[in-house]
Structures are given as structure tokens and as C-alpha cells.
N, C-alpha and C positions, 0 to 999 in steps of 0.2 A: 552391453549396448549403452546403457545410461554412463559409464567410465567414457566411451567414445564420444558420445554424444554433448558429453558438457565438455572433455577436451577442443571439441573443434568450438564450441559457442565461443569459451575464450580465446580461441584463436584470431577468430573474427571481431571480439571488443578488444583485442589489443592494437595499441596505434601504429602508422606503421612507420617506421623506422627515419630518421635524417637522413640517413647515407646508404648507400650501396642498394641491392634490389627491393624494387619495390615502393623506395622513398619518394616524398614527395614535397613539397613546398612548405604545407601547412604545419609540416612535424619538425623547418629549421628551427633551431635555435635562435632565438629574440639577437643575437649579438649579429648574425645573418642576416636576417629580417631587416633590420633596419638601416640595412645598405644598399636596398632593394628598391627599385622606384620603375611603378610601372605608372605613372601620370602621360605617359604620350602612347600608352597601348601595346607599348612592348617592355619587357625584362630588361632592366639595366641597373646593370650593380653597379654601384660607385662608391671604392675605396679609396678615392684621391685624398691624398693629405691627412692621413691618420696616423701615420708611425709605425705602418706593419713591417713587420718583418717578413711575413709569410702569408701568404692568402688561405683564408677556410678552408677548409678539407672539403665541407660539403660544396664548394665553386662547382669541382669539379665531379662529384659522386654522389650528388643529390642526382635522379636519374630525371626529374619533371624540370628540376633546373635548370641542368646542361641542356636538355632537349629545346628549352624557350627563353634563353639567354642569349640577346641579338647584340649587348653592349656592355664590355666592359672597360672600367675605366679605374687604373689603380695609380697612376701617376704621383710625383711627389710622396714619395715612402722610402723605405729603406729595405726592399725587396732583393734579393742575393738569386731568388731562383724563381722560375714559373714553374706549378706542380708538371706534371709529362701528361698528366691527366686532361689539359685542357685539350687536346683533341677530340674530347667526348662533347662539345660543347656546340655539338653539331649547327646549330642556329648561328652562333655569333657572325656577327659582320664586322666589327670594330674589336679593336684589342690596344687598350692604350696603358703603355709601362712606364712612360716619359720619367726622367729622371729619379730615377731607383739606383739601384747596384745591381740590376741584373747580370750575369756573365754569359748568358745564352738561352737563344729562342729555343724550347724544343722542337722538332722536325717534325713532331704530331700535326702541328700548325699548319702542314700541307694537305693535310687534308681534309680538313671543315673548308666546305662548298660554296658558302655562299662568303667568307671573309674577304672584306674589297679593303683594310687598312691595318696596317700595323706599325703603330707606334711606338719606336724605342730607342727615341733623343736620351741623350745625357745619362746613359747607364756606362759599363766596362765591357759589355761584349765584343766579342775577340772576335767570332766568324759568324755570318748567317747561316740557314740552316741547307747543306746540300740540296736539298729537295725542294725549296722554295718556288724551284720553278712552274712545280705541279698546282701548286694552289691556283685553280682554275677561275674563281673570280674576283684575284687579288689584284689591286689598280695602284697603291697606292703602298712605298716601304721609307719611312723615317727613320735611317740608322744615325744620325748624327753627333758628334761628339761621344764618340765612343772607341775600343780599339781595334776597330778591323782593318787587316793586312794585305786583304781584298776583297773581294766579289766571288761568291759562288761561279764554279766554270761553266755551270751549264744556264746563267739565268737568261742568257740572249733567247731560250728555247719559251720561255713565257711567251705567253698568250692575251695575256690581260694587263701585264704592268704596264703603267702609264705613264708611273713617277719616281724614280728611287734618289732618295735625297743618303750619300754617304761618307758628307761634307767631314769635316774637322776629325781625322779618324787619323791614322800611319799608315792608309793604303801606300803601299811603293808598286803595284804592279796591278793592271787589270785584263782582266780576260778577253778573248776578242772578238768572242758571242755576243759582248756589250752593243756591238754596230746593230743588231738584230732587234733588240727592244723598240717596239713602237712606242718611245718615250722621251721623257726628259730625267735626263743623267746629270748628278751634282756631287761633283768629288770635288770640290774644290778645300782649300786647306789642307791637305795632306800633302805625301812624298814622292810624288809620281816624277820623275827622270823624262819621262816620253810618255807619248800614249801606244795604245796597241796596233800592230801592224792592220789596216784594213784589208777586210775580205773581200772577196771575188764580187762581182758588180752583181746588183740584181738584190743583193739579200743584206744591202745596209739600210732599216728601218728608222735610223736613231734621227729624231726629231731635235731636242736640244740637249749641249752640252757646255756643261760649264765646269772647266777644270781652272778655277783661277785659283792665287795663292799657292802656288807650287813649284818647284823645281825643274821645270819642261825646260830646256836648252835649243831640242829640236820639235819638227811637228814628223807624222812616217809618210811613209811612201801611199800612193793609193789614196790620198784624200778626197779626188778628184771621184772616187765612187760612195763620198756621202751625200748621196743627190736628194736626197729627203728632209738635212739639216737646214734646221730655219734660223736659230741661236748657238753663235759660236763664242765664250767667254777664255780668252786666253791669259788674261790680266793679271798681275803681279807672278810673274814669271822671271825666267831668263833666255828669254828667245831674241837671238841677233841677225834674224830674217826668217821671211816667209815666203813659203812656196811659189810659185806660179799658178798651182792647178788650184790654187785656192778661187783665182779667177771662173771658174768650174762650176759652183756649187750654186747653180740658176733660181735656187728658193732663200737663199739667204739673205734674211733680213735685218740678222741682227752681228755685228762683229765689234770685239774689246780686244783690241792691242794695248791695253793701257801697260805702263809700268812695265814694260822690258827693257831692251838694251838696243830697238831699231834701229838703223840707220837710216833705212829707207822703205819704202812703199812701194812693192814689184806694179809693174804698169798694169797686169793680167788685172788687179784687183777693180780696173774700171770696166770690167767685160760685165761687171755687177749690176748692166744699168737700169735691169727691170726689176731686180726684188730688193737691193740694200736699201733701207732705210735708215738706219744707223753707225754711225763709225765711231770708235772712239781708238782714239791714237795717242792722247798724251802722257808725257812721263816717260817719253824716251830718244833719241839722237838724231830725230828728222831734223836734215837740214835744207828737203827741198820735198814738194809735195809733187804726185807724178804729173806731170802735162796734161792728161784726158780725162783729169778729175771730174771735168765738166760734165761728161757723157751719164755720169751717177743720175738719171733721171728721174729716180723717185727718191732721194738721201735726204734728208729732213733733218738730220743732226750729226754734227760733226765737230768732233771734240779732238782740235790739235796742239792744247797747253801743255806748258813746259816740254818745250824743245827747244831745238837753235835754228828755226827756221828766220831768212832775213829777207824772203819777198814768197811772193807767190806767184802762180801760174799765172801765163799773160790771158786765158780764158776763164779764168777762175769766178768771173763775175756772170758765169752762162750755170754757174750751175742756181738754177732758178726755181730750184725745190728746196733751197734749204731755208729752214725755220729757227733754228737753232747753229749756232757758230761761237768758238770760242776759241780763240788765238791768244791768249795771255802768257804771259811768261814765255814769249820767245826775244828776237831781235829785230823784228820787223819797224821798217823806219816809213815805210807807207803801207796804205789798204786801199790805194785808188782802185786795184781792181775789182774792188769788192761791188763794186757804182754796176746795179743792173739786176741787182740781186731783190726780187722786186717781193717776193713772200717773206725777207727774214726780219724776223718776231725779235730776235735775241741774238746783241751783238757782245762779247766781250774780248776786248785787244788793250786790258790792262797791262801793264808790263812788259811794254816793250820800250821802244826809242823815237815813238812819232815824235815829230816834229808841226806837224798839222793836221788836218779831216778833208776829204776831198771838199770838193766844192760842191761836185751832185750827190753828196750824201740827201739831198732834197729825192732823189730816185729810188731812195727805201723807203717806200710807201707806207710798210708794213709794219714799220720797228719799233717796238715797243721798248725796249729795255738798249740803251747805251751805256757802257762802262769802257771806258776809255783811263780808268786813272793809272797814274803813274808811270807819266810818259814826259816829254820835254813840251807841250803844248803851246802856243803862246797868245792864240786868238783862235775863238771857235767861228764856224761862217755861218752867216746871216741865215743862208738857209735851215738851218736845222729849224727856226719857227714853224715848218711849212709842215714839218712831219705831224699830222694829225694825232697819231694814235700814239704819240709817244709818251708814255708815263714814267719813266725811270732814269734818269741823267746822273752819272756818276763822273765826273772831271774833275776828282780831285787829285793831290800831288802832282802838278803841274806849271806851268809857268805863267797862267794866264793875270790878265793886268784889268781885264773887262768882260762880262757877258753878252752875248748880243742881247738889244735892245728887242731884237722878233721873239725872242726866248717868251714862251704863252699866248704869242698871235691867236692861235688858233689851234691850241693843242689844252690837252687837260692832265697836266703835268702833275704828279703825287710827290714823287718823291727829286729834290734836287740836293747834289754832294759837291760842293766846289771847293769842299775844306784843301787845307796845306795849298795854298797857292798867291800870288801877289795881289790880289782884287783890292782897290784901291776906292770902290762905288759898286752898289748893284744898280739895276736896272731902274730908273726913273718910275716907271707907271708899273706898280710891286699889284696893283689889280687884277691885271691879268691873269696872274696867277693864283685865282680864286679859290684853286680845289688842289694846291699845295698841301697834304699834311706832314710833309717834313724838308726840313730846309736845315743844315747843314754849312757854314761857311766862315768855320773855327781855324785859327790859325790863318788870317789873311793883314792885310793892313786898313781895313775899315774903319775911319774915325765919326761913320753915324751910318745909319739905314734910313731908305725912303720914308718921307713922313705918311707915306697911306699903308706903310707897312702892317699896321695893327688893322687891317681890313680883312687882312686874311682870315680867314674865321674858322676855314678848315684846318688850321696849322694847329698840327697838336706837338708836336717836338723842332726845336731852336735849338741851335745849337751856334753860337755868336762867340766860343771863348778865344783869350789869347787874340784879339785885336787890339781895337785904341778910341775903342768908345766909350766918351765921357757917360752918357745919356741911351736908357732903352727905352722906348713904347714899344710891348707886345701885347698879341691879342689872346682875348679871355680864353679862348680854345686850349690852350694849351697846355699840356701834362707831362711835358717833359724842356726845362730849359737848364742852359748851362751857361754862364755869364764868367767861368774862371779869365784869370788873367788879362782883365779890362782896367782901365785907370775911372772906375765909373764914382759919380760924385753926382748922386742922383736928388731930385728936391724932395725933401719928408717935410710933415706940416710945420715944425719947428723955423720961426725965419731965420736964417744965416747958420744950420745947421746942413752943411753938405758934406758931411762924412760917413755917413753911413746909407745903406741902401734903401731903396722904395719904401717907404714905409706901407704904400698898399698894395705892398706883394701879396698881402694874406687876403685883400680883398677883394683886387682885383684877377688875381690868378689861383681861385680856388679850386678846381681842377686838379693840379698838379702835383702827381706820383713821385716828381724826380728832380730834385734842382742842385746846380753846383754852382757854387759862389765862393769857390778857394781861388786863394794870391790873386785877393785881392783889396787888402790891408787895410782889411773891416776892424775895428774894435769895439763894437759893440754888433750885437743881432736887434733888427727890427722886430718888435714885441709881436707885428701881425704875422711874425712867422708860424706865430702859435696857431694862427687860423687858418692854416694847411693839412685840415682834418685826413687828408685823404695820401700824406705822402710818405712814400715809402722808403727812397733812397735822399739822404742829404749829405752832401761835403762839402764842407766849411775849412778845410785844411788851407794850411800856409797864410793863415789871418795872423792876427792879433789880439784876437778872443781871449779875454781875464775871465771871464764870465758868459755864462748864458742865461735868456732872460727865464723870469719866474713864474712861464706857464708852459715853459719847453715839456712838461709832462703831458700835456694836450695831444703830440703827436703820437697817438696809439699807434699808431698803423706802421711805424717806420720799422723797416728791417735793415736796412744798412747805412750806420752811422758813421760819418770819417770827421772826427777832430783835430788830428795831427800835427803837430806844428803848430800850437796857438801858445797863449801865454796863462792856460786855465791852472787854477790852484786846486780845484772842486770841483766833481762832475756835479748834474744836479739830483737831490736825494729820492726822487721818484724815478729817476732813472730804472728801478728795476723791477716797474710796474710795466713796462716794454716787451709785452707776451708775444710779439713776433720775430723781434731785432736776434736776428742770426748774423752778422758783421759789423762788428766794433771798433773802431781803431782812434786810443787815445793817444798814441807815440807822440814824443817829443813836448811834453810841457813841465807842469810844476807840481803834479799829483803828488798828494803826499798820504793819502788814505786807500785803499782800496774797501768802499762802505760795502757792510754785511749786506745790502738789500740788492748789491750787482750778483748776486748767488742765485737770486729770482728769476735770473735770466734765463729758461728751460730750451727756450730755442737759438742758443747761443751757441756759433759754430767758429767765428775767428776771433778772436780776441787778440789785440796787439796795445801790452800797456810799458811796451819802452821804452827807456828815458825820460823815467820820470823818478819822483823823491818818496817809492814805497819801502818802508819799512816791515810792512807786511802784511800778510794773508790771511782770511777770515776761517774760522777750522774747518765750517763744513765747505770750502771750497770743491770739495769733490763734488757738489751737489749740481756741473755744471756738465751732465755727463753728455751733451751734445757736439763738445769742444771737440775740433779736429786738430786747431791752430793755434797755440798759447804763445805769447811771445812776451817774454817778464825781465826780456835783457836788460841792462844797466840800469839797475835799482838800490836800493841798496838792504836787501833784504837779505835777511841774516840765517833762515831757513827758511824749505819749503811746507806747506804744510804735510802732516804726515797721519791727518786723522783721513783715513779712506779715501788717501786719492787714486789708487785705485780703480775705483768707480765711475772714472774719467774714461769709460770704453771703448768712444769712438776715438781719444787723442790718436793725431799721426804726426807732430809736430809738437817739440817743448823749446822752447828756446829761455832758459834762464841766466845766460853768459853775463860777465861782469856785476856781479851782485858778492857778498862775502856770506853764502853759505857754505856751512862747513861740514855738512854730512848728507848725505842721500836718504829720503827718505825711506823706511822698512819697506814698506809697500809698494814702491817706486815699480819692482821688476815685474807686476804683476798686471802693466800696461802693454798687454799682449800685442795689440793693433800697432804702438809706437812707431815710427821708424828714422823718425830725423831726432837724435837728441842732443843739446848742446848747453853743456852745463860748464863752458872754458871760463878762465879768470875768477874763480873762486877761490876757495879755502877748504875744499875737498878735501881727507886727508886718506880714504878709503872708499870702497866701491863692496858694496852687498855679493856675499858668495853668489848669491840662487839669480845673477844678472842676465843668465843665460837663458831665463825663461822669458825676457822678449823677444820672444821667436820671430816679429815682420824686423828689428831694428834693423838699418840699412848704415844710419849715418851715427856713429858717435864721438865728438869731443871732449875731450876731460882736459885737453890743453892749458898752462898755466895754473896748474895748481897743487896741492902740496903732494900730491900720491907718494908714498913711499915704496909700492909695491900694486900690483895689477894682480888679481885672484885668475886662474886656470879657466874657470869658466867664462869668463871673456871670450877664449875663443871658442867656445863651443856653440855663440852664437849661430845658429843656422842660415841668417839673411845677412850679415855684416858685409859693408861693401868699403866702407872705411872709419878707420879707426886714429884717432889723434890723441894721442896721451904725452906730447909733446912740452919743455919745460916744467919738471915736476920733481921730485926727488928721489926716485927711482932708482937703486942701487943694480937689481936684478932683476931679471925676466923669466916667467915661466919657461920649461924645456917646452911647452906646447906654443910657444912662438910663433915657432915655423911656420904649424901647422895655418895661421893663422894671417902670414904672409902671404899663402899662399893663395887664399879667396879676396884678400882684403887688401888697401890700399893701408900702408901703417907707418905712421909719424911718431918715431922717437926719440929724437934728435932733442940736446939741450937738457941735459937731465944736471942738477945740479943738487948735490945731497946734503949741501949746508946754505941753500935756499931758507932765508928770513920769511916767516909768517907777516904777511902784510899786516899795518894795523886795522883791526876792524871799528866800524861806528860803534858799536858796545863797547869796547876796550878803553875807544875814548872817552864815552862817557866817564869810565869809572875815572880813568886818569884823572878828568876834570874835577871830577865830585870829590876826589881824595886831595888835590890840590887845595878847595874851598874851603873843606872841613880845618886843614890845615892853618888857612888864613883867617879861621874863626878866633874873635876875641878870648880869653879861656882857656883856649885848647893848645895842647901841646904843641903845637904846632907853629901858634902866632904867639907862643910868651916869649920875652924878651929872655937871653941867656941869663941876665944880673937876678934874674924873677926868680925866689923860692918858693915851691908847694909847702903849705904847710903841713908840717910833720915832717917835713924829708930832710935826714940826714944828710949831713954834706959828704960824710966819707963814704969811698965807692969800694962796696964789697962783692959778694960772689951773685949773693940775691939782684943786690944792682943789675947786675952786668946779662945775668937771666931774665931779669924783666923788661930790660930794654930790646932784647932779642923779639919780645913777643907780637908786638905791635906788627913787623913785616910780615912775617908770619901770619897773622891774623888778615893782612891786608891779600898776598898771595892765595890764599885757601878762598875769599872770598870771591877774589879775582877769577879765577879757574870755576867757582859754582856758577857763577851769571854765565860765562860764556859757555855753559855746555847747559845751561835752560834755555827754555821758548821766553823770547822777548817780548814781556808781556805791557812793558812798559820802560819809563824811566827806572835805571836800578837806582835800589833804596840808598841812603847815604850813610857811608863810613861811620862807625864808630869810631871816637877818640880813643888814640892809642892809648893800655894801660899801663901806670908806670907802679913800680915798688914804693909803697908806701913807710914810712914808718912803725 
């Protein structure tokens, strides 16, 4: 008895178990535990974003777990399978696997009772689970981006889905139980041909669908009994007409024909006229809209750009509900019918062929947004003053020569665009237009703005370039101006000093994030530019800038800097205290240093230092590893660097063409991201074996330079789209060629094998320095023939004849060491040949 007796006592002080019967919560493992979060009063694991491979064992065989486990959430992992066990997980309601590697839901999942969501975007599953249908309070299935082929055939038989999303997948075929779902259906992105034949009337449920992004040609027979559908998305297709019975579908409020191949618009589609509220049509071959559009009595938006339509219905002004209208990009040479259309908000009929604006455009009362540009225009009419509510005027690229003068009568105008056009004057009384903040009217013929111009106060962007104004007053409001291509000769405090710009640009437009002041052949920058604490973009391109002034360090804030085309010899040395400047662009000047402290630059993403006079690169240049865009053409630099550039991980762009480097460097192929490289007119003489491991390259050129031969793994590149290895010395081709021809575009044309090594700037140096030495007083080189060294013998023996040999000798060995070193500087100078002495 006392054997029995203490056996069962320890039975009971033993704990009880993590898994399988009996287990309970308190006895997981600490690595469990703290994935556990019950702060809102219920169970909810959460392994998002951990790196698992595989979920706990106890998830699913703790038995107190499973039982009060309403939320799981493993998202962002590297998960290959869901245990089979999660059916025991009776409680949950949620189940989210979003981007994993799952290959398949188990089927267990049909039967936990109260599961209303299953997410499982951006895995590899291949099919849902047959049974799916059973899950009795399932609402909601996110398959997206993944590989399934279809739909479960019985899921029309569901009860409770509400939403199946099984977007961007290879479906090519759907079941046709799908009409039955009281839900919204989203296949769009995939390979669907057709959709499925519709079933007998009475038992189509299906609320919305959206099958755009697909291969549909036709629509089936039977549409006429989806009398339930409210959103129909047909969009980016190939459908070359539509039904009649589509006319049918008396709850339909939503329809995308965008991006097919229409020709036309079946008349049945105005039978729509109590439920369409939206149409979108454009992006395909309407070249005439149906006649009883008008009858669309509730249609609020209507979207018919890019097509070839060149008038419109003669009733088209009754359709009196719409809000929204966008006619661009057709051929329409008037819109008079549009005069009646008394609610629309938003007009756009860019891109067409007007020639003028009706005259009762005064009768859209309503319009807030006009965009009209890019048309033949020539004068806008008076009335448009009258439109109250109108805040948006777009008329640029047009013909006009004047504004109307009612233009801000009595409206509260935000935004106006009259760029690309002939305006010749703006509007006398610039008042009116009180609560302008952007004005727009670049590229005209303006040789001055109204003097109450600077009253504007709400105007926070100007935009004046490419006129013929001597002279600007803007007002202080403003954070964004652009004055390129002006002949401006503005007064600074100096007297008779009118070449250079405002001098109180810094003081009186301190505000402003964004100014451009290129070609407009500044040669100097005003010092208060420095007092534009707060600007972020500047370009100064196509001046005459030698120099910039000596507090340009002031502007912290700047992230995009365009110098381009000036006359600069020196950027300025604080340049690389610029911890925001992500676009740089010094092309075209007289650079002749690139300074160690442009390496500082951490958020540098374009760099453009072409054609300029660099010799070369600082070592740890790799230290710029935000670079996308490097562009180092026509320099004259003699290598790249080769201390870990590598480390350049986001490059996708090298452009080092015409410079005299003459080797790639080691590391070079280990610029996985690269894809455009262009290292033509060099001195290349070889290409690294292991080139093959820039697996994104798309573009490479080796053009013009000395290759004697191309290594096999060339073509093994994976992404190669073209290949230029064009003049170079190339005797033979790998037998993998072909192979290589055959993904790639391949220039090998001009091969010449006794091609001259150009000469390089180091080469010349040395010439130089050996010529010098030569014409030194002393040296053998500058003595006169009659001159003897003392001690030397006049008769010429063997020894002679040996020691005069040596001197070339000496100069060639020296010759050939410089040019395969990093130029670290001036090479050292020639030693005097040595001669046989006595």
C-alpha cells in the first residue's frame, strides 16, 4: 500500500506535459510563450517576421492552446507547410500565412467552425483545399499571387464567402458554381480565355467581378441571368464587342471596358438608366458613342480617353448626372454639346483638335477642374469668369495670344497652366487672383508681368521660364520658382552692376524648397543664395559658373543638385557635409579632382560626373553604397577603383565610356543588382572569368577597345539583353556564341587584330619627363657629340657597345611598371642613362 501510495503522490507533483494529452499553456516552452499575446483577451500567436521555417509543434498539440487560440498570425517567414494538425485549433477565426512558401492549405481548415479569414497572398500554392466549401463561417479567402490553376468545383456551394481574392495566380479555367457565391470574385491577372458558361436563372448569386488583366476575347452566353451583379471589371483584355444582354443586368453600377479592342458601344447598354453609375471605356477604337447615352440617368462618371472618337451625340448635353467626364486623347474638334451638362465637377478634353470652348461654357455651373490643354486653341471666351466654383485651368500647349481679362471675376482660382503657348501679356489687374497658389506660364513670349503681380500672397509656385523677361517681382509666398531661359539683368545693390541675379533672392524669398535659374548666363551666384536655409532642389545648369560662392555649404537641406554645363574647375569642399543630397549632376565642366569628402555623401543615388578632367577616384569610393546611377564617361581616368566596389549594392547603372582604363576591376562582377554597363572606348584588354555572376546585367558594352578575346561566361549571363563587343581585337569566339545570340542582341562587327593601343595620359607623361631629362644640361642626353666624359675611352669595344644597350632597356621596364600601377600621382623622373665608363 505505501509502494501505491507514494507512486500516485508523484504522479500528481509531476507537471503536466507541453504537448499531447493533458497539456496545458503554463508547461510551453519560454520560445512559445513569447509569441503569445493575450492583451485584447483573447489567444493570439504571432510569428510574423521571424525566419521560421516551421511552426511549434505545440501550435497545434498543446490541447488548452488549440482549444483558445482565436488568432494566428505567421506572415512574412519562410514556411514550406502548415502542420495538418491545425484543425484541432478549434477556436481560431483568423489564419494569416501571407507571404511564406506555403504549397497548400490543409483540408483540416474546413472544419474549425468559427474561421471567418484565410490569408495566403504571396505563397506557391498550387490548389485550394476540395472541401473549402464546408467551412461554415468562412467570409473572407486571400489566394493571391500564388499558383493556382483554378477554383475548387464545388466552392459556389458555400454558404458564408463573401470575398475570394485569386488575383495574379495561372488560373486558365473557372468552375461554374462560381455564379452562386454571394460574393465578390477577383481573378483578375491571370489566364482566363472566357469565363464560365452561366447557369440556369434563379441561382446566380455573384455580386462582383473582376476579371481584368486577362485573355478574355469573348464574354458566354447567359449573362443576362446575372441579375445580382452590381461591379463588372473587364479591363485590360481582348474583347472586340459586347453583348446586347449586357443591357440586362438592372443592378449594375459599376462597368470597365477599359483597354480592349472596342469598336463600339451596343445601344442595349443605355437600358442601364436606373442603376450604372460608372462607365469607363477608354483605351480602345470608339469612334462614335451610342445616340441614347443621354437616357444614363444616374451615370456620374464617364471615362472615354484614348479613342478616335471626332464628335459626339447630338443629345449628349441631357445626360445631366454626370460629375466626372474625360474625353482626352481622342479627335474631337468641338464639345459644344457638352453646354447643359449642368452638375459636371470635372472636365478633361486634353488632346484633341479644338479649335475653341463653346461660348455657354458659362452653363456649367458646376465645374471645378478644366483641362483642355493640347489642343489648337486661340482665344478663351469671356465667360468662363462667370464659372464660380472653378479652381483648376489647365490651357496649356495651345495657341493662345491672351487671357480673358474676367479670368478671377468672381471665381477662386488655385491652380492656373497656360505654359507652351504664345501669351504675349497677362491679365492687367493680377488681384483678382488672390488665392492663386500656382501659376504656371513657361514657355510663352512674355517680356514683363503685371506690376501688382507680387500681391499674390497665396502663390507658392511660379513657374516664368523660357520667356523674355528682363525683370521679376515675386511675392514672398513662394516655395517653388523657375526663372530658366530668361534674358534677366536684374538690379543687385552694387551700381552698374546688372549681371547677375537679385541679390535678395535669399532675403526676400526665404521660403523656398525649389529654384531653377539655368541658361541663363549667370557667371557668378548671388552670395544670398546661401540664405535659402530651407531649399531642396537647385539648377544652375547651362550658366557660366567658374565658381560658387563661399557659404554654398549653408544649404543643408538640398537634395537635388544640377550644375551641368558651367565653367566650374572645383566643386566646393564642404560639399560632402550634404547628408540629404540624393541627385547630383556635375557633367560638362573642368573638374579635375573628385575630393575624398564627396564619399560622405550616404544618401547619394545619381551621380553624373561626365566630361570633366578626372584623373581619378578616391579608394574607398565604394563607401557610396546608395548609388543607383554612376555616370564617369569621358574622363580621363586611368582605372576604376578596385578597393571594394563591390559594396556599391544598390548600383543599376555604370557608365565609365571614354576614359583610358585598362582592366576591370576584381570585384567588379560582384555588382549583382547592375544592369546597364558601359565601359566602351577604353583600353580594356580582358574581362574577369566569374562576369557571369551579374546575374540582373541587361546592357553591356566593351565597344572600342583592345579585347583580344571574350571568356565563355559571358554568355552564361542569365539577364543579357545586349551585348556590344564591337571594334576590338578579337581574333575568335567562343563555340557558346550561339548560344548567346540567341537571348541577346550581339555587335561584333569591326574586329581588327593589329589595332594600335591608343596613347594613354600616363604614357604621355612619361614621354614628356624622358624627353626633359634628356634636355638636361649634364645629361647624356643634352651633351654636345664634340663633349667627352671623363675617363672614356675613344675606342668602341664590346663593353661599349653593351652599355649603350642599357639605358632603353632601363627606360622600357620602367615604362611598362607605371602603366600597370594605380596612378598615384606624377611618375617619378627618368634616371640618366648609364654609360661605360673607363
Amino acid at each position: 500500500m505505501s509502494r501505491r501510495s507514494g507512486s500516485s503522490r508523484r504522479d500528481k507533483d509531476k507537471p503536466p506535459p507541453p504537448k499531447g494529452p493533458g497539456s496545458v499553456i503554463k508547461s510551453l516552452p519560454r520560445t512559445v510563450l513569447q509569441f503569445m499575446d493575450t492583451s485584447d483577451g483573447h489567444i493570439r500567436m504571432n510569428f510574423s517576421t521571424c525566419n521560421m521555417k516551421a511552426l511549434p509543434e505545440e501550435v497545434c498539440e498543446n490541447e488548452e492552446l488549440a482549444m483558445k487560440t482565436k488568432y494566428l498570425d505567421a506572415q512574412n517567414n519562410r514556411l514550406r507547410r502548415l502542420p495538418k494538425g491545425i484543425g484541432r485549433l478549434e477556436s481560431l477565426r483568423s489564419l494569416d500565412v501571407t507571404n511564406n512558401t506555403v504549397r497548400a492549405i490543409p483540408g483540416s481548415v474546413s472544419k474549425l467552425k468559427y474561421l471567418t479569414s484565410i490569408e495566403a497572398s504571396t505563397n506557391q500554392i498550387k490548389s485550394l483545399p476540395k472541401t473549402i466549401h464546408k467551412a461554415s463561417a468562412l467570409t473572407t479567402v486571400n489566394a493571391s499571387g500564388n499558383k493556382l490553376k483554378t477554383l475548387p468545383k464545388n466552392i459556389g456551394s458555400s454558404t458564408s464567402i463573401t470575398y475570394i481574392d485569386a488575383s495574379s495566380n495561372t488560373i486558365k479555367t473557372l468552375p461554374k458554381s462560381i455564379y452562386k457565391l454571394h460574393s465578390s470574385v477577383n481573378v483578375s491577372n491571370n489566364q482566363l480565355r472566357t469565363l464560365p458558361a452561366v447557369l440556369a436563372k434563379g441561382t446566380c448569386s455573384i455580386n462582383v467581378i473582376d476579371a481584368s488583366r486577362n485573355l478574355i476575347h469573348t464574354l458566354p452566353e447567359g449573362l443576362d441571368k446575372l441579375q445580382r451583379l452590381v461591379s463588372l471589371n473587364l479591363s485590360h483584355n481582348q474583347l472586340d464587342c459586347i453583348p446586347p444582354t449586357i443591357g440586362t443586368l438592372r443592378y449594375l453600377e459599376f462597368l470597365d471596358l477599359s483597354h480592349n479592342q472596342l469598336d463600339f458601344l451596343p445601344e442595349d447598354i443605355c437600358n442601364l438608366r436606373h442603376c450604372l453609375v460608372t462607365l469607363h471605356a477608354s483605351h480602345n477604337r470608339l469612334t462614335q458613342l451610342p445616340d441614347q447615352i443621354h437616357n444614363l440617368r444616374k451615370i456620374h462618371v464617364l471615362d472615354f480617353s484614348e479613342n478616335k472618337l471626332t464628335s459626339l451625340p447630338a443629345k449628349f448635353g441631357k445626360t445631366d448626372s454626370v460629375v466626372s467626364l474625360d474625353l482626352s486623347h481622342n479627335q474631337l474638334k468641338s464639345v459644344d454639346r457638352l453646354i447643359g451638362m449642368g452638375k459636371l465637377e470635372s472636365l478633361n478634353a486634353s488632346h484633341n483638335i479644338l479649335a475653341s470652348l463653346p461660348e455657354g461654357i458659362g452653363t456649367l455651373v458646376s465645374l471645378r477642374v478644366l483641362d483642355v490643354a493640347h489642343n489648337e486653341i486661340k482665344e478663351m471666351p469671356a465667360k468662363i469668369g462667370g464659372l464660380r466654383l472653378l479652381k483648376v485651368v489647365d490651357v496649356s500647349h495651345n495657341k493662345l495670344e491672351t487671357l480673358p481679362d474676367t479670368l478671377g471675376d468672381d471665381q477662386l482660382l488655385s491652380r492656373l497652366n497656360a505654359s507652351h503657348n504664345a501669351l504675349v501679356a497677362l491679365p492687367t489687374n493680377m488681384r483678382k487672383l488672390r488665392t492663386l497658389d500656382s501659376l504656371d506660364v513657361s514657355r510663352n513670349k512674355l517680356e514683363a508681368l503685371p506690376e501688382p503681380f507680387h500681391f499674390l500672397r497665396s502663390l507658392s509656385f511660379l513657374d516664368v521660364s523660357d520667356n523674355k523677361l528682363p525683370v521679376l517681382t515675386a511675392p514672398r509666398s513662394l516655395t517653388c520658382l523657375k526663372v530658366a531661359g530668361n534674358p534677366l539683368r536684374l538690379p543687385t545693390r552694387v551700381a552698374g552692376d546688372n549681371k547677375s541675379l537679385i541679390v535678395r533672392i535669399g532675403d526676400d524669398l526665404r521660403s523656398l524648397t525649389e529654384l531653377d535659374i539655368s541658361n541663363i548666363e549667370l557667371t557668378t551666384l548671388p552670395t544670398t543664395i546661401c540664405n535659402l536655409r530651407f531649399l531642396e532642389k537647385f539648377n544652375a545648369r547651362n550658366n557660366k559658373l567658374s565658381s560658387l560662392p563661399p557659404n554654398f555649404h549653408r544649404l543643408r537641406q538640398l537634395q537635388h543638385l544640377d550644375l551641368a554645363h558651367n565653367e566650374l574647375t572645383a566643386l566646393p569642399p564642404k560639399l560632402g557635409d550634404f547628408a540629404y543630397l540624393s541627385h547630383l549632376d556635375t557633367s560638362n565642366n573642368q573638374v579635375d579632382e573628385f575630393m575624398p569628402s564627396l564619399v560622405k555623401l550616404r544618401s547619394l543615388q545619381y551621380l553624373n560626373f561626365s566630361n570633366n578632367k578626372l584623373t581619378s577616384l578616391p579608394d574607398n569610393f565604394g563607401t557610396l553604397s546608395q548609388l543607383t546611377t554612376l555616370d564617369l564617361s569621358a574622363n580621363q581616368l586611368p582605372e576604376l577603383p578596385n578597393d571594394r566596389i563591390d559594396i556599391l549594392a544598390s548600383l543599376l547603372v555604370l557608365n565609365a565610356s571614354g576614359n583610358q582604363v585598362t582592366a576591370i576591376p576584381m570585384d567588379m562582377p560582384y555588382l549583382y543588382r547592375i544592369q546597364v554597363l558601359n565601359l566602351s572606348a577604353n583600353v580594356i584588354k580582358a574581362l574577369p572569368g566569374d562576369i557571369w555572376r551579374m546575374k540582373s546585367l541587361t546592357t553591356l558594352d566593351l565597344s572600342d577597345n583592345m579585347l583580344e578575346g571574350i571568356p565563355e561566361s559571358v554568355t552564361k549571363l542569365p539577364s543579357i539583353k545586349s551585348v556590344d563587343i564591337s571594334n576590338n581585337k578579337i581574333r575568335s569566339f567562343p563555340k557558346t556564341m550561339e548560344k548567346l545570340r540567341q537571348k541577346a542582341s550581339v555587335n561584333t562587327s569591326d574586329q581588327d587584330p593589329n589595332k594600335k593601343e591608343p596613347e594613354t595620359l600616363l604614357a604621355k607623361k612619361l614621354e614628356e619627363e624622358k624627353k626633359a631629362e634628356k634636355a638636361k644640361p649634364g645629361s647624356a642626353g643634352g651633351r654636345p657629340k664634340s663633349a667627352k666624359r671623363p675617363g672614356a675611352k675613344a675606342g668602341k669595344g664590346k663593353k661599349g657597345a653593351a652599355a649603350k644597350k642599357e639605358p632603353s632597356a632601363s627606360v622600357n621596364i620602367a615604362l611598362t611598371e607605371n602603366m600597370g600601377t594605380q596612378d598615384t600621382g606624377p611618375p617619378q623622373a627618368m634616371p640618366a642613362p648609364l654609360e661605360a665608363t673607363a
